[in-house]
C-alpha positions in Angstrom: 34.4 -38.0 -36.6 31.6 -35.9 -38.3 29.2 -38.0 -36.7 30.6 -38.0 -33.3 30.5 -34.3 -33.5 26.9 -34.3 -34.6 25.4 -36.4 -31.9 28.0 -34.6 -29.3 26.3 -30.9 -30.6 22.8 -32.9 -30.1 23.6 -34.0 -26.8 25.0 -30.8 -25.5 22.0 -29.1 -27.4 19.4 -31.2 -25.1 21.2 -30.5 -22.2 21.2 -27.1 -22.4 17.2 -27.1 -23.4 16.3 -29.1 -20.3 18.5 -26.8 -18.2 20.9 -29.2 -16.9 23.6 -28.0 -18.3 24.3 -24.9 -15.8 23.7 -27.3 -13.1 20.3 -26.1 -12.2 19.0 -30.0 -12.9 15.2 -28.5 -13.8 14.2 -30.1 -16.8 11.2 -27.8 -18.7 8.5 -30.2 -20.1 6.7 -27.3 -22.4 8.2 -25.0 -24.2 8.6 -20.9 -23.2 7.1 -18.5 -25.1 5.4 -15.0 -25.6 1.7 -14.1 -25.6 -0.6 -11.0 -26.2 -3.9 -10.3 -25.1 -4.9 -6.9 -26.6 -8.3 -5.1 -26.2 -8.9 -1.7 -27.2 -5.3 0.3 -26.5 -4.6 -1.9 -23.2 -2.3 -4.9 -24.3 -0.6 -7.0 -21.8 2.3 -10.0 -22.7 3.0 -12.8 -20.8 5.4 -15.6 -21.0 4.7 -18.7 -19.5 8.3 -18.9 -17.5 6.3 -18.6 -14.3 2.9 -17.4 -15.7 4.2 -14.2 -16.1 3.0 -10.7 -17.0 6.6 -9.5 -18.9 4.5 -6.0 -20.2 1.2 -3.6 -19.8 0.5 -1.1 -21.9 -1.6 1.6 -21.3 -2.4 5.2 -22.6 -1.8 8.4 -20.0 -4.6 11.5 -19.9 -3.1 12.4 -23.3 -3.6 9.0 -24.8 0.1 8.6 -25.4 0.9 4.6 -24.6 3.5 3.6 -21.8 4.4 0.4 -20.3 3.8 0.2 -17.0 5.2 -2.7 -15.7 8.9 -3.4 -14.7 10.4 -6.5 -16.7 13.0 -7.3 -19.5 13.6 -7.5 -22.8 14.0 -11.1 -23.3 12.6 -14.5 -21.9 16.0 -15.9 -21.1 16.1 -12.7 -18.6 13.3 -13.9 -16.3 15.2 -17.0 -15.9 17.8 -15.6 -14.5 16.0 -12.9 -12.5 15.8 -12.7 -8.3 13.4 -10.6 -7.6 9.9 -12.6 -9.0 9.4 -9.8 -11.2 5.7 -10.0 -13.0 5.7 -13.7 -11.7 3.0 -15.9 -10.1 4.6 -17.0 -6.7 4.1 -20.2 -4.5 3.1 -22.4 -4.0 3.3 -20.6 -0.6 3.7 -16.8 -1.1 5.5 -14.7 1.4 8.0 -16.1 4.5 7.1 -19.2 6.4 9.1 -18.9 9.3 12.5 -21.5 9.8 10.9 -23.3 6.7 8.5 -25.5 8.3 5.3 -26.3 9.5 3.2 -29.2 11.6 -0.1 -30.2 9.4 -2.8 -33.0 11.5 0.6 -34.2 13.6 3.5 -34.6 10.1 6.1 -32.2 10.5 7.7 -30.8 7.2 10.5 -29.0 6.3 10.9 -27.0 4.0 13.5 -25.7 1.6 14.5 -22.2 3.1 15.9 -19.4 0.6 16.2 -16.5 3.1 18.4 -17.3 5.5 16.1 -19.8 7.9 13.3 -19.2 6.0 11.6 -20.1 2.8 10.3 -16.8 0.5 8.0 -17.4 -2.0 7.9 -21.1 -2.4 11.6 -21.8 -1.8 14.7 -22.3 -4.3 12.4 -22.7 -7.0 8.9 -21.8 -6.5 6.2 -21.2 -9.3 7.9 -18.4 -10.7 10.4 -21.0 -12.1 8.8 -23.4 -13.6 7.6 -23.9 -17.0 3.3 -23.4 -17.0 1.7 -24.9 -19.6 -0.4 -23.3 -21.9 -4.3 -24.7 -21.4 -6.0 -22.1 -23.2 -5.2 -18.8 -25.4 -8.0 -16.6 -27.2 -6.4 -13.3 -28.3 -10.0 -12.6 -29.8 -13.7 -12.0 -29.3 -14.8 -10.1 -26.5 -13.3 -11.6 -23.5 -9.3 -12.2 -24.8 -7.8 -15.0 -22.3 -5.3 -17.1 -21.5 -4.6 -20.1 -18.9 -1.8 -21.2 -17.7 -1.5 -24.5 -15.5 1.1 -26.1 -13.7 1.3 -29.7 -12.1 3.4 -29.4 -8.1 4.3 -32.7 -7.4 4.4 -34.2 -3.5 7.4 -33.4 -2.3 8.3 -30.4 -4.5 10.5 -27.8 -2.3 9.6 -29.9 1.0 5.3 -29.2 0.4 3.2 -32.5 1.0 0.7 -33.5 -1.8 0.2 -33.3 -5.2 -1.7 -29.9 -6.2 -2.7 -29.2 -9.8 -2.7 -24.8 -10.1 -4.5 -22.9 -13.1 -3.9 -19.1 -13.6 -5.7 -17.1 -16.0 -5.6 -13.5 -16.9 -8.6 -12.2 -19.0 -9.4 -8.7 -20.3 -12.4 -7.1 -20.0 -14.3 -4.2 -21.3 -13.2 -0.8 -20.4 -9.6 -1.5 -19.7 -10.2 -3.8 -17.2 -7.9 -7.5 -16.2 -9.1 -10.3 -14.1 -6.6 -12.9 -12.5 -8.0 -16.2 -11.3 -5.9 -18.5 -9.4 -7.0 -21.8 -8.7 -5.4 -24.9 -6.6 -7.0 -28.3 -6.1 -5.1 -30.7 -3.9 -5.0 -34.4 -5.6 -4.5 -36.3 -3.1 -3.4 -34.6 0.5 -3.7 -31.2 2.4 -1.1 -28.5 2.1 -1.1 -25.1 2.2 -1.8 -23.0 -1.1 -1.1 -19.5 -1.1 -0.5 -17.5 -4.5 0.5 -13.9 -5.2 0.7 -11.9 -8.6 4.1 -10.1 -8.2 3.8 -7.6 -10.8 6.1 -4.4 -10.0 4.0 -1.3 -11.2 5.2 2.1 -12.2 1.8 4.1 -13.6 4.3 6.3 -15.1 6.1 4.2 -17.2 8.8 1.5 -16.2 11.4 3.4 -17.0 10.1 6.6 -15.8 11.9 6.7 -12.4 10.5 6.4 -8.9 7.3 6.0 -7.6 7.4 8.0 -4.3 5.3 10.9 -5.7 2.1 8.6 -7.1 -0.5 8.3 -3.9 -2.3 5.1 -2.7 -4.9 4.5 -0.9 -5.3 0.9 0.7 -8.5 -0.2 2.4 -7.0 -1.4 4.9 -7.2 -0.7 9.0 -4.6 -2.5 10.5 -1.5 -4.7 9.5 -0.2 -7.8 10.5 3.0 -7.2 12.5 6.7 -8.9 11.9 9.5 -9.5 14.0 13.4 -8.4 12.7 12.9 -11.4 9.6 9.7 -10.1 8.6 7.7 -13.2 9.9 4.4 -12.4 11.3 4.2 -12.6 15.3 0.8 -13.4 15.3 -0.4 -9.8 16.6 -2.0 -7.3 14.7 -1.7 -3.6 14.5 -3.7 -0.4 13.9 -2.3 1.4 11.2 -3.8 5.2 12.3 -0.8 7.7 13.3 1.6 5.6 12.0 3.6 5.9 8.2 1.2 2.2 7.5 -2.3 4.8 7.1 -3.0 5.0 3.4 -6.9 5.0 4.7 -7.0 8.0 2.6 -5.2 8.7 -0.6 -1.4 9.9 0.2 1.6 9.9 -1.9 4.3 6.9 -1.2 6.6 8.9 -0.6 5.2 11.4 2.0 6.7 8.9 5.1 8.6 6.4 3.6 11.9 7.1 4.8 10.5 6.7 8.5 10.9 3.0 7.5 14.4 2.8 8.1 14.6 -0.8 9.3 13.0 -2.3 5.9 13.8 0.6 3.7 10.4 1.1 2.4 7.1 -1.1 2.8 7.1 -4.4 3.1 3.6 -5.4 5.3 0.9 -7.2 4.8 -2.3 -5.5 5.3 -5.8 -7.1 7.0 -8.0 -6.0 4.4 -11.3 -4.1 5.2 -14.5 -5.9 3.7 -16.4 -9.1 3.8 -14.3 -12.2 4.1 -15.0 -14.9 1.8 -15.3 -15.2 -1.9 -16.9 -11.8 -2.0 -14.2 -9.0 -3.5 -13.4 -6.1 -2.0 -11.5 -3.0 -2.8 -8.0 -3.5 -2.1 -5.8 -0.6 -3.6 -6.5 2.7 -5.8 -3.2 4.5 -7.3 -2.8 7.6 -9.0 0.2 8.7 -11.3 -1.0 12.8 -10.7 2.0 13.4 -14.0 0.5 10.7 -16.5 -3.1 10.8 -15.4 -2.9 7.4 -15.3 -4.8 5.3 -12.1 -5.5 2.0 -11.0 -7.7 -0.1 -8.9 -7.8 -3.1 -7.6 -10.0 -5.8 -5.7 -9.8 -9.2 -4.5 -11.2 -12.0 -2.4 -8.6 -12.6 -0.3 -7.4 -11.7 3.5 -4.3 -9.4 2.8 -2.2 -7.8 0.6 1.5 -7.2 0.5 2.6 -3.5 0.0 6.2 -3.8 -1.3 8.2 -0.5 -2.7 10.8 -2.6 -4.5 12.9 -1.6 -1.3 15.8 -4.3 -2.6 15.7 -3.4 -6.5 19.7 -2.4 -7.2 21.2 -2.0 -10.6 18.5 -4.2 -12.4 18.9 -3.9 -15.9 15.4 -4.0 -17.6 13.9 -3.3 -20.5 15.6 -1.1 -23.4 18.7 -1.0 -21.0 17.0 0.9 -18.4 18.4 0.1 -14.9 15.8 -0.1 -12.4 16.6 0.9 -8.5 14.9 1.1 -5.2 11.7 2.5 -5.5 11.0 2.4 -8.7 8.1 0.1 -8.5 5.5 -0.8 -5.8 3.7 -4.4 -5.6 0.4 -5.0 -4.6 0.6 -9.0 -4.0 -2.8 -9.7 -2.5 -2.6 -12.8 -0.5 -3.4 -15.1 2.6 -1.3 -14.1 5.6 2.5 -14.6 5.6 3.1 -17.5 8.0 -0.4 -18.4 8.1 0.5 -22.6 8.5 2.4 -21.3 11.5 -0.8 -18.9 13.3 -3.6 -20.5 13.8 -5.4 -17.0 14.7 -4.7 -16.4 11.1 -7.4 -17.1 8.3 -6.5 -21.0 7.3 -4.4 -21.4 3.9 -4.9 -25.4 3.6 -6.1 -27.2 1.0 -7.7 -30.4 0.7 -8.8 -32.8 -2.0 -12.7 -31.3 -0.7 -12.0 -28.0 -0.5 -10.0 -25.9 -3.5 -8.3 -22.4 -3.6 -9.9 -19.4 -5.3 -8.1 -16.3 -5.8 -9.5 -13.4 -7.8 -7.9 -10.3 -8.7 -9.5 -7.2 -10.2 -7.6 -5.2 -12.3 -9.4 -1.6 -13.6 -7.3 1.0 -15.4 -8.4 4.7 -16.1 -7.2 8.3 -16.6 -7.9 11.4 -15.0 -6.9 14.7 -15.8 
């Protein structure tokens, strides 16, 4: 009997490691963990339960250290958490509208997860998945870390195998770079990434974010029907509550957004297209001092206010709610398989993805 119950303990041990013990049939090939990169007083943690950033520390205009990014206290959390917090999501980021697509005459469907449609890479994108581990240097000048992740054909209805790599790097004067890559192995498919960090330049547990001001170079947005698919059209944001051309608090018209209560557009990005970057975002915490920037190479950007956020418990027990975060998920277009006026998001075994992001923290008095 004592070794019945051994290998029964060993079984039911296994199954719970590889996840198919509460049903979810996912079976983790690496194992999750925690990482630091820390230069100077900016340190950020990851885990690699979807490449994710779980924590950012920075100091305000007094030089007193805050976290600044929404998350939770343990690993196991993230697994269990709906709203992509700090993840990398895909492999197509955003809605693709009714979950499907038509690629050189194939037809494929999709898995949806909203309703009729499919949100950030369906019932189990890339922010749940294992990433393995390539590369971590939590020294020198440069400290960096890689993350990669094998899609197979078929995953979530996407044709094609597509190997992705991810890598965060800090740079001098508090600065992070995020570099996503895709390379197609063996079909085309569209590859569209987003860095879903929710940021509170306050502090994560500091309230709402309705007083800090944004500015977003952007001129128009791309407009969305009741689901929040794209039509196709495009908009000028001037006179409406979409013009952060200058700096202006979030706050200052939000609540003329009744229909998605708060932002939720993506914006055409001013600037050169290609792998040139541009300036994408600037925000300001006015209390803390604190203020970030951020470029990129790609088309658009998502500005979210963490509209759906309700009774999340987060780190050290605080419970996070609407507004208490905004996320700047620079991007492709939403829907682009499905526009063909939109800037292409296909990959091909001759032509790769590149997505850079530019991270550059300060404080101002």
């Amino acid at each position: 009997m004592a070794n019945i119950s051994v290998l029964l303990c060993l079984v039911i041990t296994i199954l719970v490691a590889s996840g198919f013990a509460n049903g979810s049939g996912y079976e983790p090939k690496e194992k999750v963990g925690v990482y630091e990169l820390k230069k100077g007083d900016l340190s950020v943690k990851f885990t690699n339960w979807g490449a994710t950033i779980i924590s950012l520390i920075l100091p305000d205009k007094h030089g007193k250290l805050a976290d600044v990014v929404l998350g939770y206290d343990s690993v196991n959390e993230y697994k269990n958490d709906t709203s992509y917090i700090g993840a990398i999501v895909g492999r197509v980021a955003n809605r693709i509208g009714g979950a499907q697509f038509t690629l050189n005459g194939t037809h494929y469907k999709l898995v949806a997860n909203e309703g009729k449609n499919m949100l950030h890479g369906g019932l189990r994108g890339f922010s749940d998945v294992v990433w393995k581990v390539k590369k971590y240097k939590n020294e020198g000048h440069t400290p960096s870390i890689v993350f990669t992740y094998h899609s197979a054909d078929g995953e979530q209805g996407f044709p094609g195998d597509v190997i992705v790599t991810v890598s965060y790097t800090l740079l001098g004067d508090k600065q992070l770079i995020v570099k996503m890559k895709a390379k197609a192995l063996n079909k085309p498919t569209p590859v569209n990434l987003a860095q879903h960090t929710y940021w509170n330049l306050g502090g994560h547990n500091s309230g709402d974010i309705l007083s800090q001001h944004i500015q977003i170079f952007a001129s128009k947005i791309t407009l969305v029907d009741s689901g929040l698919i794209p039509t196709g059209k495009f908009a000028s944001v001037k006179g409406t509550p979409y013009d952060f051309l200058k700096p202006q608090a979030v706050g200052s018209r939000i609540n003329k957004l009744t229909a998605t209560k708060g932002y939720d557009i993506n914006y055409v990005l001013d600037g050169p297209a290609g792998n040139k970057l541009k300036r994408a975002a600037v925000v300001r915490d006015s209390k803390s001092g604190r203020m970030m920037e951020l470029s990129t190479n790609v088309p658009g950007m998502q500005f979210y206010t963490s509209n759906y956020l309700q009774d999340v418990k987060g780190k050290g027990g605080f419970v996070y709610q609407p507004r208490a975060a905004l996320c700047l998920e620079t991007q492709g277009f939403p829907d682009a398989v499905n526009h063909p006026n939109f800037p292409s998001t296909i990959v091909t075994p001759t032509k790769s993805y590149r997505h850079y992001m530019l991270f550059k923290f300060s404080t101002t008095a």
